[in-house]
MDTraj code that builds the backbone (N, CA, C; nanometers):
import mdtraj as md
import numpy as np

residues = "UNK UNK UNK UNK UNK UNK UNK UNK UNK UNK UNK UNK UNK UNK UNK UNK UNK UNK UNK UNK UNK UNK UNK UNK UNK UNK UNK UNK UNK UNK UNK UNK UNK UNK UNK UNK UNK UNK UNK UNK UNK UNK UNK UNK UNK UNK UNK UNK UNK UNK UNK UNK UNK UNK UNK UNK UNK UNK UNK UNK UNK UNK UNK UNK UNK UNK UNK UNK UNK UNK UNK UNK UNK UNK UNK UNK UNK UNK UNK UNK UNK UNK UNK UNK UNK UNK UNK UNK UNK UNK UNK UNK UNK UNK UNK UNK UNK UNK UNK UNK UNK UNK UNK UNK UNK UNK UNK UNK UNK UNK UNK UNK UNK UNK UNK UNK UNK UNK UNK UNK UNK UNK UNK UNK UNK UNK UNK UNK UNK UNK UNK UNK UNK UNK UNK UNK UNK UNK UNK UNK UNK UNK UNK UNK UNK UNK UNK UNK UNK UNK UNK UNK UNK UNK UNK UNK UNK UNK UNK UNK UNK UNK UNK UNK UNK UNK UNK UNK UNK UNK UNK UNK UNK UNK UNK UNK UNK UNK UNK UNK UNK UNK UNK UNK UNK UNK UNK UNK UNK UNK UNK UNK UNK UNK UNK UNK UNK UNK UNK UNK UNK UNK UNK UNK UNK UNK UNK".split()
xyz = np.array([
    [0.0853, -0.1175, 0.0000],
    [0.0000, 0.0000, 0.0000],
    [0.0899, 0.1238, 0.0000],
    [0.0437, 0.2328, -0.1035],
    [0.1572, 0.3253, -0.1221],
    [0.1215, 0.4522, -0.0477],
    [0.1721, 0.5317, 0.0459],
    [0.0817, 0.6620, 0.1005],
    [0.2215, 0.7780, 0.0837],
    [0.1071, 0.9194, 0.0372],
    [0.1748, 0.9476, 0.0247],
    [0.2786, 1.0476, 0.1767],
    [0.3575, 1.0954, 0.1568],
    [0.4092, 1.1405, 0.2953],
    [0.4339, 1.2827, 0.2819],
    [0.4312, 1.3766, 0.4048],
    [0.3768, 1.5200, 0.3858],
    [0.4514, 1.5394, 0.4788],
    [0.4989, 1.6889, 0.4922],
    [0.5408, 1.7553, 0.6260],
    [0.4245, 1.7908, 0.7151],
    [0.5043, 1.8779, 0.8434],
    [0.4040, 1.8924, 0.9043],
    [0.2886, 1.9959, 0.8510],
    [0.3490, 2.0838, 0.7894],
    [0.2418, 2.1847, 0.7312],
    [0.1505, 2.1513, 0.6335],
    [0.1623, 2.0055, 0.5852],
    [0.0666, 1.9485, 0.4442],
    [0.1950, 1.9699, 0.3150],
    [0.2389, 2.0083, 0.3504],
    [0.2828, 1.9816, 0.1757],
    [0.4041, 1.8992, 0.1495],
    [0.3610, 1.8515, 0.0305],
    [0.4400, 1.6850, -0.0181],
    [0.5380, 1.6402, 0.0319],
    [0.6303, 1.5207, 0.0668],
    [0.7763, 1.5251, 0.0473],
    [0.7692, 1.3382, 0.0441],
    [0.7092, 1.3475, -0.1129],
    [0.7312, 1.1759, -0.1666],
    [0.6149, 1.0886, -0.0999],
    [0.6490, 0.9586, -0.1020],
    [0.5574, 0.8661, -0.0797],
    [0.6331, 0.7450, -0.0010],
    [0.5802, 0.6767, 0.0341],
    [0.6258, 0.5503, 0.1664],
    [0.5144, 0.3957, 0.1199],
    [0.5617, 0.3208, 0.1386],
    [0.5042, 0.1674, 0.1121],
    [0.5208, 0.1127, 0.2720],
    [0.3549, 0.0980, 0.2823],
    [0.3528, 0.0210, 0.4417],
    [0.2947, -0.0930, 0.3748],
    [0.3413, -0.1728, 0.4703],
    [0.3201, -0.2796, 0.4855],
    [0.1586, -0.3673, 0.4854],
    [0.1388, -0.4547, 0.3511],
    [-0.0230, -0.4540, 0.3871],
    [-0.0555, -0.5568, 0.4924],
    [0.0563, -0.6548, 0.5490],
    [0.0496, -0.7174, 0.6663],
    [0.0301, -0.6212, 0.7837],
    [0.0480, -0.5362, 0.8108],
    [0.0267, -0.5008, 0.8721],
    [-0.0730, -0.3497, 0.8630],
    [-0.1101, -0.2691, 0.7504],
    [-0.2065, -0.1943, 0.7227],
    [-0.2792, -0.1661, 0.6296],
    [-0.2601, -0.3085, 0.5799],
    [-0.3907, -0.3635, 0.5035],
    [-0.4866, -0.5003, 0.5673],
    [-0.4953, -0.5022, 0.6938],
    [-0.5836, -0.6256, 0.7413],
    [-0.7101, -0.5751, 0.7505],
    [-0.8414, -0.6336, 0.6730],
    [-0.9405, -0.6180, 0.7184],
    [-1.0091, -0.5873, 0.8259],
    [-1.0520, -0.4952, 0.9031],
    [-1.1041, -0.5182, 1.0679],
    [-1.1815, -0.5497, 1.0543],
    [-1.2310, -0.6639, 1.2046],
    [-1.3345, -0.7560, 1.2392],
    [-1.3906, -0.6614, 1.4003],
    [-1.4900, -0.6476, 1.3992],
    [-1.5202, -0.5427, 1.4961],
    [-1.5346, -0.6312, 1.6212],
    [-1.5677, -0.7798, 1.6117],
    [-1.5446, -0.8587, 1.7245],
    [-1.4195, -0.8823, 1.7933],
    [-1.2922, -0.8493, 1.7360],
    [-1.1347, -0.8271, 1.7573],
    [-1.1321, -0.7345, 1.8325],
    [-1.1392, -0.6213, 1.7648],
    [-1.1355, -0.4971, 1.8331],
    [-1.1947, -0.4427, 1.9387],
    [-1.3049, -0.5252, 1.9951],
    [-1.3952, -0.5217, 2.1080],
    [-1.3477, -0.5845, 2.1869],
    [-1.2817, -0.7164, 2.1198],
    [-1.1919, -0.8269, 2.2594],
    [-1.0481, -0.7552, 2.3141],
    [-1.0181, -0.6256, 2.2105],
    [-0.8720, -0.5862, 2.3047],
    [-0.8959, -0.4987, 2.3369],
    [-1.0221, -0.4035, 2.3046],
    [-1.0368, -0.2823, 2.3532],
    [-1.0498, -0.2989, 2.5265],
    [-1.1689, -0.4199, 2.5220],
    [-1.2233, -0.4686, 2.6692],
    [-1.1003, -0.5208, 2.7228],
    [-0.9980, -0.5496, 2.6894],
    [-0.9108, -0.6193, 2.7714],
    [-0.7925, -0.5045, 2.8100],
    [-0.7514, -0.4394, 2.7163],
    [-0.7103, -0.3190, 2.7677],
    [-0.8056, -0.2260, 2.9243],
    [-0.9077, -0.1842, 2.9052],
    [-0.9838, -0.1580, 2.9841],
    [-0.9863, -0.1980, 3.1015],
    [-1.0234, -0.3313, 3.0841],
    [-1.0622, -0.4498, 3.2158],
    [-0.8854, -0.3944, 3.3134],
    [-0.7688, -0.4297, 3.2144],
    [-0.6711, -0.4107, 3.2996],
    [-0.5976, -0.2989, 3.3469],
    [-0.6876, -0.1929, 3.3562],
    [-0.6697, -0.0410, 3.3591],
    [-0.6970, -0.0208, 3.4694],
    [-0.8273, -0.1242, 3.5459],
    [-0.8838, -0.1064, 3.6834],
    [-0.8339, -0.1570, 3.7496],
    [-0.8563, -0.0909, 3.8925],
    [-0.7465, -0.1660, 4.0362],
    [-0.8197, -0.2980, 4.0978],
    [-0.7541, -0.3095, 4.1495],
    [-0.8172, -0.4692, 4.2512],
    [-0.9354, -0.3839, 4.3628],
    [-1.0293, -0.4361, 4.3219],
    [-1.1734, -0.3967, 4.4501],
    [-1.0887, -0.3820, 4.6244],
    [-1.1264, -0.3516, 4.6966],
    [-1.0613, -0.3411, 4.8154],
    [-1.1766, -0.4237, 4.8961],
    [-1.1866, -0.5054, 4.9768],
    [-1.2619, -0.5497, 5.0178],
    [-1.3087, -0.5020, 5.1617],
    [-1.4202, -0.5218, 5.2248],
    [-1.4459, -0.4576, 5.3434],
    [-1.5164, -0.5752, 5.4447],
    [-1.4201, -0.5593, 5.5560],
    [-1.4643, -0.7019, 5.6704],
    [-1.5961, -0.6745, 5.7253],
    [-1.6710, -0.8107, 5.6910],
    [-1.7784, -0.8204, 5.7396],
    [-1.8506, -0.9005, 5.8558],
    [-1.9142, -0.9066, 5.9392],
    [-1.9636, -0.9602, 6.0123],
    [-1.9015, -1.0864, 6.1087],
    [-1.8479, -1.1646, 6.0163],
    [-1.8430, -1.2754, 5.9835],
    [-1.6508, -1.2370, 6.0198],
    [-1.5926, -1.1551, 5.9499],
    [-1.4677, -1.1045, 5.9704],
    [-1.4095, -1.0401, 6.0682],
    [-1.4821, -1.0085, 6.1798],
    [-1.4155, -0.8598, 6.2954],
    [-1.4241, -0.9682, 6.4258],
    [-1.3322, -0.9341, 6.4958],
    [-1.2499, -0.9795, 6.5808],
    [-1.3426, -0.9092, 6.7028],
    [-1.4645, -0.9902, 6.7269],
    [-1.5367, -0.9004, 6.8418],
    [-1.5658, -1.0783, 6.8957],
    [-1.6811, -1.0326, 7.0350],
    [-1.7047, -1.1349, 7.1047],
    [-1.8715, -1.1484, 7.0567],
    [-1.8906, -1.2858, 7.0634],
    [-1.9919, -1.3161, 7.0170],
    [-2.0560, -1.3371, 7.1494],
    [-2.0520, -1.2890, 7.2661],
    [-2.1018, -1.3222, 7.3790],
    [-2.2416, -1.2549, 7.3823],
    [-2.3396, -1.2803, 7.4530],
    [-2.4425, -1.1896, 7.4833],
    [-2.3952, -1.0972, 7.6159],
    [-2.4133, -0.9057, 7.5672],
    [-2.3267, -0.7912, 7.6205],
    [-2.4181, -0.7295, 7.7598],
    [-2.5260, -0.7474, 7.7497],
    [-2.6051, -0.6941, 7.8731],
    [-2.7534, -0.7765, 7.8463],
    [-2.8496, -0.7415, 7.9434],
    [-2.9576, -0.8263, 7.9481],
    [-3.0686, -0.8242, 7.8646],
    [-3.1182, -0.9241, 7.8604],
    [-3.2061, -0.9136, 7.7511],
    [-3.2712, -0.7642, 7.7722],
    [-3.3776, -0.7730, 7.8923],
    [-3.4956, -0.6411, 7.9213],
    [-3.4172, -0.5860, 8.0850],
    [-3.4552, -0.4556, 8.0787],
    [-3.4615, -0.3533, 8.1660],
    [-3.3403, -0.2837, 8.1674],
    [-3.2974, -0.2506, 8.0670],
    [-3.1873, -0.1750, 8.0483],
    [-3.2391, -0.0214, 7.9796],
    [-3.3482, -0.0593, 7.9496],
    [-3.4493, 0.0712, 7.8793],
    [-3.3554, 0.0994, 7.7521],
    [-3.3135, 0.0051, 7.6832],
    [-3.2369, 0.0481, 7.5506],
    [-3.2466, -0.0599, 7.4752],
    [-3.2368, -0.0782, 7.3532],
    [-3.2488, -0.1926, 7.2888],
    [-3.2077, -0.3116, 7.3030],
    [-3.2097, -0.4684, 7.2620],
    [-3.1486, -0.5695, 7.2965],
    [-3.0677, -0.5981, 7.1828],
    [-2.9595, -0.6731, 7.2435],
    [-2.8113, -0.6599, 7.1467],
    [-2.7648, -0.7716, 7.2290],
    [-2.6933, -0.8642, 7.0985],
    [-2.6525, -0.9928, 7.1369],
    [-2.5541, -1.0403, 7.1239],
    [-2.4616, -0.8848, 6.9822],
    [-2.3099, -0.9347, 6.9257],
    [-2.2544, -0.7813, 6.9205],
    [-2.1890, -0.7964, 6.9553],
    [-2.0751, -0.6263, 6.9590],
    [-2.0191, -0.6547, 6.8164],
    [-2.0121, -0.7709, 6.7052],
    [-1.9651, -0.7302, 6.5623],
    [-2.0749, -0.7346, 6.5021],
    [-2.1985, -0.6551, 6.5401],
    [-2.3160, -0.6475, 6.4514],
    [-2.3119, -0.4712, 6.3878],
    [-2.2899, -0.5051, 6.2504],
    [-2.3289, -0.3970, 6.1752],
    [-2.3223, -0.2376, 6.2498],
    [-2.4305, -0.1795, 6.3478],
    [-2.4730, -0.0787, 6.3401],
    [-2.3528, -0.0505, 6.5355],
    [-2.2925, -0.1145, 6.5433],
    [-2.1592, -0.0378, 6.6582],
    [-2.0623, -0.0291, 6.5859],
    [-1.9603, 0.0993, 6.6424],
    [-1.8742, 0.1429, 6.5931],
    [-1.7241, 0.0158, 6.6255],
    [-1.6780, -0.0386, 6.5303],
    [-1.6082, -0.1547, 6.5119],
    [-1.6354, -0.3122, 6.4699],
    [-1.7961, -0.2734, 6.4402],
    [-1.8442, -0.3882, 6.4124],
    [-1.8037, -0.4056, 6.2296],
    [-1.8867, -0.5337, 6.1900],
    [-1.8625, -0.5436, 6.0764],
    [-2.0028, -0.4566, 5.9964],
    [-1.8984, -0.4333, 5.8554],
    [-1.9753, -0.4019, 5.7507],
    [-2.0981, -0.5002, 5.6728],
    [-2.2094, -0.4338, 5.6598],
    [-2.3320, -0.5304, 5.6376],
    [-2.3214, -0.4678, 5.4651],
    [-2.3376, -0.5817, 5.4033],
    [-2.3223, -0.5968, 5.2700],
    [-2.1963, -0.5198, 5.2062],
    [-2.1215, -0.5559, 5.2230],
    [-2.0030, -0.5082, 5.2075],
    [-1.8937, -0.5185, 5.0728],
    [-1.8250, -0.4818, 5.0009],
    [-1.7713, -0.4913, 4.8815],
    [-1.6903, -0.6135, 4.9188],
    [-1.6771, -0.6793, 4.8139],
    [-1.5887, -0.8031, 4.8190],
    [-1.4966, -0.7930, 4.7189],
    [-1.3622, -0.8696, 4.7522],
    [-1.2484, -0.8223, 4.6769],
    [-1.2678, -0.9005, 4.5414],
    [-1.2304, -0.7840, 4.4436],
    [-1.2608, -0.8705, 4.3034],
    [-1.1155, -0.8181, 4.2144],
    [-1.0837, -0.8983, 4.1302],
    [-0.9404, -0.8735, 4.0539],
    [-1.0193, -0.8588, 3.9260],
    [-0.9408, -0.7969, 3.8633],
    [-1.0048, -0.7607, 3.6882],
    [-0.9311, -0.7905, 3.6180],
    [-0.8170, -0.8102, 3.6236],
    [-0.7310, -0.8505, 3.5287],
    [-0.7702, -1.0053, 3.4262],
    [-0.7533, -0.9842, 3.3614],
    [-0.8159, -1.0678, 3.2307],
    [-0.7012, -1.1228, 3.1402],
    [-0.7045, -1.2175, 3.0822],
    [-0.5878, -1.2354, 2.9898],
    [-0.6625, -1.2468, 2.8708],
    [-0.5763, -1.2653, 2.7671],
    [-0.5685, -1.2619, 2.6367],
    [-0.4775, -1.3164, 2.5277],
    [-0.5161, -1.3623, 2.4262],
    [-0.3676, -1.4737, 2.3910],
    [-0.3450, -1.3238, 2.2602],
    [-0.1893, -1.3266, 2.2920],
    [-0.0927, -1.2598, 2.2184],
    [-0.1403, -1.2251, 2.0673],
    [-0.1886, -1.3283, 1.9679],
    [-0.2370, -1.3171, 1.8538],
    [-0.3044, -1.1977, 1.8509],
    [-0.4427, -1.2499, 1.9394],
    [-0.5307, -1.1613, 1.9279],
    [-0.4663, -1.0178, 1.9122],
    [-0.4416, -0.9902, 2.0642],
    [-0.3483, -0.8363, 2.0824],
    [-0.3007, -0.8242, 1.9744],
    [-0.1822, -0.8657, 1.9210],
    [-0.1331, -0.8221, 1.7813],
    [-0.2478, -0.7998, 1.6541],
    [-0.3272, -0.8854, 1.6480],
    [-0.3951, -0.8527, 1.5286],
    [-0.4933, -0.7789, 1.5427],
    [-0.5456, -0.7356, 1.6723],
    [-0.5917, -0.5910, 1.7281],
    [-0.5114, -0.4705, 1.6877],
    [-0.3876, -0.4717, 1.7118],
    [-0.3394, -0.3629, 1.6815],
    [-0.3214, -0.3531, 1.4961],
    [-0.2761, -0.4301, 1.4408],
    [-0.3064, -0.4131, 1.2448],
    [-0.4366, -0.3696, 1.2275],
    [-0.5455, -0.4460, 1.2688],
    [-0.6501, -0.3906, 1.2554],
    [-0.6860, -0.2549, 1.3029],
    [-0.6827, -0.2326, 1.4230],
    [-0.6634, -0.0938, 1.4328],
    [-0.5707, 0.0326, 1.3436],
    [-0.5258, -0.0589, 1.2984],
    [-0.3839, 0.0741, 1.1753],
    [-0.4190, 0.0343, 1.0417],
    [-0.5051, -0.0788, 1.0536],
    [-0.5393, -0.0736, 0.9117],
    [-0.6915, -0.0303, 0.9128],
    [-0.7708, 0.0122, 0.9747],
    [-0.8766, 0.1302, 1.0195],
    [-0.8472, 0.2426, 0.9782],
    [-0.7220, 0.2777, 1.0276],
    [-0.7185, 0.4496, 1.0246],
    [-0.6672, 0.5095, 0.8675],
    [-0.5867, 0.3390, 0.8242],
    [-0.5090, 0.3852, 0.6877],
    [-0.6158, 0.3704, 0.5793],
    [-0.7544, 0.2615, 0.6322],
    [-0.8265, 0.3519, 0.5364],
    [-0.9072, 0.4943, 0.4963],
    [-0.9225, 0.5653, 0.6513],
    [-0.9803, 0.6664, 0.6968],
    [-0.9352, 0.6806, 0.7990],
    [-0.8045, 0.8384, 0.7594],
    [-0.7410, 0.9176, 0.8753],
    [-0.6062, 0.8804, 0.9096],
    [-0.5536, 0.8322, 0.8288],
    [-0.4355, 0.8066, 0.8343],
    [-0.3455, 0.9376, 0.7456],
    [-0.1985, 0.9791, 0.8173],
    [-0.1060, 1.0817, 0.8010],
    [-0.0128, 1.0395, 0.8038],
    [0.0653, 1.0526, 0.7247],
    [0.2561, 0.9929, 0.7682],
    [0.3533, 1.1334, 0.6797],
    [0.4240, 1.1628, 0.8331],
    [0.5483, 1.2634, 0.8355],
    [0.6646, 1.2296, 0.7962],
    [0.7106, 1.3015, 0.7758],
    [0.8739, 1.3146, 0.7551],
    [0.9382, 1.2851, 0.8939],
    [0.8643, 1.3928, 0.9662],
    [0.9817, 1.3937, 1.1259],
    [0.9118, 1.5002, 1.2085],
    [0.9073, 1.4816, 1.2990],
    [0.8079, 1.6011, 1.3901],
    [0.9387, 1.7289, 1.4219],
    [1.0135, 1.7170, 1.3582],
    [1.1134, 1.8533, 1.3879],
    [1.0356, 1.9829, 1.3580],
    [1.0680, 2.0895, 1.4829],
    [0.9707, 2.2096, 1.4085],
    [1.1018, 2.2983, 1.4314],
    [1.1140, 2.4125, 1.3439],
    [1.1416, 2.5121, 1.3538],
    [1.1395, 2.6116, 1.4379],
    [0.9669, 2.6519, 1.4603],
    [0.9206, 2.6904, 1.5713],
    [0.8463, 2.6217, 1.6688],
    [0.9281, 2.6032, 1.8269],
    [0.8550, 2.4750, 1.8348],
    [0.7235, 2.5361, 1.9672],
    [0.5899, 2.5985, 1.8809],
    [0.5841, 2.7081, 1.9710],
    [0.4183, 2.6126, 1.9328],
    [0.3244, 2.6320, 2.0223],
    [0.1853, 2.5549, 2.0183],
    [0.1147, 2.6612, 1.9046],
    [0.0908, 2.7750, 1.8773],
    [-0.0023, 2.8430, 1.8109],
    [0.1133, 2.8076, 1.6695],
    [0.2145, 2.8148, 1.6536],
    [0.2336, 2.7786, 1.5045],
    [0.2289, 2.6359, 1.4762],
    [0.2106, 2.5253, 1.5862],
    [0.2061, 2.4052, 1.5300],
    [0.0535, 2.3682, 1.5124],
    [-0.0645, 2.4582, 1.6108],
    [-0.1763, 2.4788, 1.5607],
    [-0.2588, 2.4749, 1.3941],
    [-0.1201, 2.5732, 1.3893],
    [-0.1651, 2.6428, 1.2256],
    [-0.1203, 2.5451, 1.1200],
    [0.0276, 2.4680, 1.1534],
    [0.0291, 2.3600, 1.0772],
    [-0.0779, 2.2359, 1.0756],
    [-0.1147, 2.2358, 1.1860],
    [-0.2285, 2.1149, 1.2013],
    [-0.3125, 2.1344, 1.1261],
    [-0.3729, 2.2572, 1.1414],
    [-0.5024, 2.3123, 1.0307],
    [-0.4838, 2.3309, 0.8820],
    [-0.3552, 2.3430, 0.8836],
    [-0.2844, 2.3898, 0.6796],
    [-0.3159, 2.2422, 0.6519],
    [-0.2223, 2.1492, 0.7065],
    [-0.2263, 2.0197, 0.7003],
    [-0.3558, 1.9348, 0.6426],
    [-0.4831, 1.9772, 0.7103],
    [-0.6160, 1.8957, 0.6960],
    [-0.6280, 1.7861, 0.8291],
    [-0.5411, 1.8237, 0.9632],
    [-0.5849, 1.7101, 1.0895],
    [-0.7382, 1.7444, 1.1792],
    [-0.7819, 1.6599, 1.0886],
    [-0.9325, 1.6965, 1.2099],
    [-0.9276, 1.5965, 1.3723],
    [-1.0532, 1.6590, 1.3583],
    [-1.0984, 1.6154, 1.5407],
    [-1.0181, 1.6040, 1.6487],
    [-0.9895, 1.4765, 1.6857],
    [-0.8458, 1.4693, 1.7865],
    [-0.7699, 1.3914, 1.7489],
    [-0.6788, 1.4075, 1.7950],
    [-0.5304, 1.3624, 1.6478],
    [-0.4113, 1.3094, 1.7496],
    [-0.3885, 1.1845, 1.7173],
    [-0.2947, 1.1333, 1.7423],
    [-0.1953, 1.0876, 1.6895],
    [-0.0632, 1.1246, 1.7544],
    [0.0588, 1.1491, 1.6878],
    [0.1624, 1.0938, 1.7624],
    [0.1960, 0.9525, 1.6081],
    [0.3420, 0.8420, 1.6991],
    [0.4294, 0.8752, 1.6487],
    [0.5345, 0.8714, 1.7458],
    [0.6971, 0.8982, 1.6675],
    [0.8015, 0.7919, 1.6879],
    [0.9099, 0.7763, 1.6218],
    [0.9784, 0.6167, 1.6831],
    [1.0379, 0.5854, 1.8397],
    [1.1093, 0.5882, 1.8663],
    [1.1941, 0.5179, 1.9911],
    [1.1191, 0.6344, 2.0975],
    [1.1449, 0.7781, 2.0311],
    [1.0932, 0.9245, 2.1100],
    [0.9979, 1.0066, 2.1055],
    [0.9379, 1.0710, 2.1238],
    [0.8841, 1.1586, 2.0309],
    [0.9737, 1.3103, 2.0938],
    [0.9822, 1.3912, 1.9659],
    [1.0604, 1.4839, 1.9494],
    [1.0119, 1.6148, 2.0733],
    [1.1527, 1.6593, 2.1740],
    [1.0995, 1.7070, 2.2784],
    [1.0301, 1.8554, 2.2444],
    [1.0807, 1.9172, 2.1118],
    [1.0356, 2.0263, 2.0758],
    [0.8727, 2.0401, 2.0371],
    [0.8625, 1.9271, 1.9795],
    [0.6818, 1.8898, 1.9216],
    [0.5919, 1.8287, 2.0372],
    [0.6899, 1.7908, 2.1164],
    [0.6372, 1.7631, 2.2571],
    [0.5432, 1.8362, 2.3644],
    [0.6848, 1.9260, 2.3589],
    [0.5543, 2.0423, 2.4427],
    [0.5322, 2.1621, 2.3768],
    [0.4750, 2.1646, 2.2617],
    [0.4197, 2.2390, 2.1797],
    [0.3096, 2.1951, 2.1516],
    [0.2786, 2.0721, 2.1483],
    [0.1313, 2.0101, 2.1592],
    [0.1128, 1.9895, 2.3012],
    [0.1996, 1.9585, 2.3517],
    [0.1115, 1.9726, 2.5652],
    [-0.0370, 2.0761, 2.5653],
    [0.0184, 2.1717, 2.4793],
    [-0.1253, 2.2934, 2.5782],
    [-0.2290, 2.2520, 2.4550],
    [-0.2603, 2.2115, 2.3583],
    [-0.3687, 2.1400, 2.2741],
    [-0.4096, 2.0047, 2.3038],
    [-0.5839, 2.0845, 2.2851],
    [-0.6579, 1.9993, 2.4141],
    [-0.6809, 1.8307, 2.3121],
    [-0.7301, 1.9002, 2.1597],
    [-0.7231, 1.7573, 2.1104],
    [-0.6356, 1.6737, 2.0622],
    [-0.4905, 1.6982, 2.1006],
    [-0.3496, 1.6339, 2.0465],
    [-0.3207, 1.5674, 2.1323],
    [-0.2642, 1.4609, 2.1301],
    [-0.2036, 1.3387, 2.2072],
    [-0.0675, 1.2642, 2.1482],
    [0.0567, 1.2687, 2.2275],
    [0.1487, 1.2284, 2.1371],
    [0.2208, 1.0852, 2.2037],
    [0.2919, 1.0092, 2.1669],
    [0.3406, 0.9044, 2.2244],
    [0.4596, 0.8225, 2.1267],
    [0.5384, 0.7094, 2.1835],
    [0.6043, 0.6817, 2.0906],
    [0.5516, 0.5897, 2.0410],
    [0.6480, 0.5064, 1.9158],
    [0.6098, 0.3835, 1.8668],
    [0.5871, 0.2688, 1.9864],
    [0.6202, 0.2446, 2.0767],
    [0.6153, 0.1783, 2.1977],
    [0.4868, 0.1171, 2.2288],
    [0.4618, 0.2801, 2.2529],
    [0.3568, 0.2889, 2.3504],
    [0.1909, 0.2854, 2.2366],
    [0.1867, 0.2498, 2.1047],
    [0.0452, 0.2754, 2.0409],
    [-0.0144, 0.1250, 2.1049],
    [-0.1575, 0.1533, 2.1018],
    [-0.2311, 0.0618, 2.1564],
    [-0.3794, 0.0890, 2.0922],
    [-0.4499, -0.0272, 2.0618],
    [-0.5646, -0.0109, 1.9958],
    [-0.6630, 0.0828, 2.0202],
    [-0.7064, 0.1388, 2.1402],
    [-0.7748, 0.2022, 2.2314],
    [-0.7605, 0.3295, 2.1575],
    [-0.6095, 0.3800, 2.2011],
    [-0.6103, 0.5320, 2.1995],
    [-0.6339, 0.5388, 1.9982],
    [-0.6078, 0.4498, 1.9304],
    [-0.5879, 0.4411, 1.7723],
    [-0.7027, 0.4526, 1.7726],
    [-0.8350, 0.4063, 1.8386],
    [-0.9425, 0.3969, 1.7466],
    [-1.0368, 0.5211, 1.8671],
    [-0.9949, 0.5806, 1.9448],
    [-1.0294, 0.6829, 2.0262],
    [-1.0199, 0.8039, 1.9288],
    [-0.9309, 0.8219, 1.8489],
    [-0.8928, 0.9210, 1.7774],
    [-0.9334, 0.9373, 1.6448],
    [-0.9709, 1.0702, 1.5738],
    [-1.0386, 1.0692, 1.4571],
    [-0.9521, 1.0324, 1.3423],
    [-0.8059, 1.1492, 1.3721],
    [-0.6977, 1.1116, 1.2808],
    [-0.5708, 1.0825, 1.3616],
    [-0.4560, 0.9363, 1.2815],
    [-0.3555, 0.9193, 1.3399],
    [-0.2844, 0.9590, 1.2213],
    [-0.1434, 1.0370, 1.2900],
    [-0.0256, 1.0750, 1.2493],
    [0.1058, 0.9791, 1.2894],
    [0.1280, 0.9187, 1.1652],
    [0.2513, 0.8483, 1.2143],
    [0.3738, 0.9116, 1.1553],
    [0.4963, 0.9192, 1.2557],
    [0.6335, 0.9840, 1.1256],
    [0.6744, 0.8084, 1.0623],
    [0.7641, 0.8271, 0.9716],
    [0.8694, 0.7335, 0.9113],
    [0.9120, 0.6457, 0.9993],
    [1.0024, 0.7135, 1.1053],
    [1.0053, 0.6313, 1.1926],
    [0.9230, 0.5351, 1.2603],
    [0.8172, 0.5626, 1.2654],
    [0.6925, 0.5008, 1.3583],
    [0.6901, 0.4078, 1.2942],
    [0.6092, 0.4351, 1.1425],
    [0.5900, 0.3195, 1.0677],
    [0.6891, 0.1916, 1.0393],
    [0.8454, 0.2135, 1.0756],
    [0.9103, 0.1453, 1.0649],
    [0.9542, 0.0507, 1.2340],
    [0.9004, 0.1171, 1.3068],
    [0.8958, 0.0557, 1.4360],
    [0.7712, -0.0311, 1.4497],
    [0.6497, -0.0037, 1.3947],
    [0.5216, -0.0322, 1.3878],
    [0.5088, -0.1670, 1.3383],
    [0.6353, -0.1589, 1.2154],
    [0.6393, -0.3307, 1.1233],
    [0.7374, -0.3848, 1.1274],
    [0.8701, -0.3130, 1.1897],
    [0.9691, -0.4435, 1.3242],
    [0.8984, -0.5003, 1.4240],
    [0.7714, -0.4430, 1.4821],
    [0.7107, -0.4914, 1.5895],
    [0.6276, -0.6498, 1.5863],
    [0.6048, -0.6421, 1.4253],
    [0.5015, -0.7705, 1.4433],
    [0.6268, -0.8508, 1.3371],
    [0.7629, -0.8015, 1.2682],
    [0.8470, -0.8546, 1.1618],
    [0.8924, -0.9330, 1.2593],
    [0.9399, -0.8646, 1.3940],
    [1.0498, -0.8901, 1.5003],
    [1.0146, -1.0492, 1.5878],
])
top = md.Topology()
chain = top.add_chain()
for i, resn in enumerate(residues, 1):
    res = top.add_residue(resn, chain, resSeq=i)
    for name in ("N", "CA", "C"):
        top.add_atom(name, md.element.get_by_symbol(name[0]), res)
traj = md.Trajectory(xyz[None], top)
């Protein structure tokens, strides 16, 4: 698949051949739901659990007399409503972590890049700016044609100048080749990959 490749401001500089193993795979929306959810699932912490009834270190003795105490009758000091007793219906510890066999993940992620390369896909030269200032990399974004929220991979780094020049733009998100993951790829309207990326992108599944 041949695309062509642009600076940051939109205009030309040649063309690049990706890989259709890797951004030409059909997506199956049942794939992409199994890594999206599994990403997710393992995003959340372990439930904390809370001792109940059954758990607190009190005496199960009967505490005063049944009648003439002119106050209610009470039979367990770890009942619910005293201060040290146990919790009545209480959260129970739950783990979320989920697995997933490797394939999948990988062919989650092609599919996800072969999504965007049919709609919304960008490939750079190099995120080097000149000015590496947020209102002129704004203006390149917009010369360019990057709609909605735009995500942008670079290889091993991403470049510290383009770095925090997109920090203060609310719909830009940048990361390296490393770090892409199906989620944030298909979270985003358009992805920007440089040269580099793409060549980290197809050592990743070559390797």
């Amino acid at each position: 698949m041949k695309v062509k490749v642009q600076k940051l401001d939109g205009k030309a500089s040649g063309d690049i051949e990706l890989n259709d193993a890797v951004f030409g795979v059909e997506p199956r929306a049942d794939i992409l739901h199994r890594v999206v959810t599994w990403q997710l699932e393992n995003r959340r912490g372990t439930a904390r659990a809370a001792r109940e009834r059954g758990d607190v270190a009190r005496t199960g003795k009967k505490w005063g007399r049944q009648k003439g105490s002119g106050g209610a009758r009470h039979g367990d000091r770890a009942a619910p409503i005293f201060i040290g007793g146990g919790k009545a219906h209480g959260p129970r510890k739950r783990d979320f972590n989920v697995s997933l066999n490797k394939k999948i993940r990988a062919l989650g992620l092609k599919m996800a890049l072969s999504s965007k390369a049919q709609d919304g896909l960008f490939v750079v030269d190099s995120l080097e700016l000149k000015d590496a200032k947020t209102k002129a990399l704004a203006a390149a974004f917009g010369a360019a044609g990057y709609n909605g929220k735009v995500l942008v991979i670079d290889g091993d780094a991403v470049e510290d100048g383009f770095r925090m020049a997109a920090g203060n733009l609310a719909n830009v998100n940048v990361m390296p080749a490393a770090g892409a993951n199906v989620y944030d790829i298909l979270k985003h309207d358009t992805l920007v990959l440089t040269r580099a990326a793409v060549e980290k992108l197809e050592a990743r599944f070559n390797g």
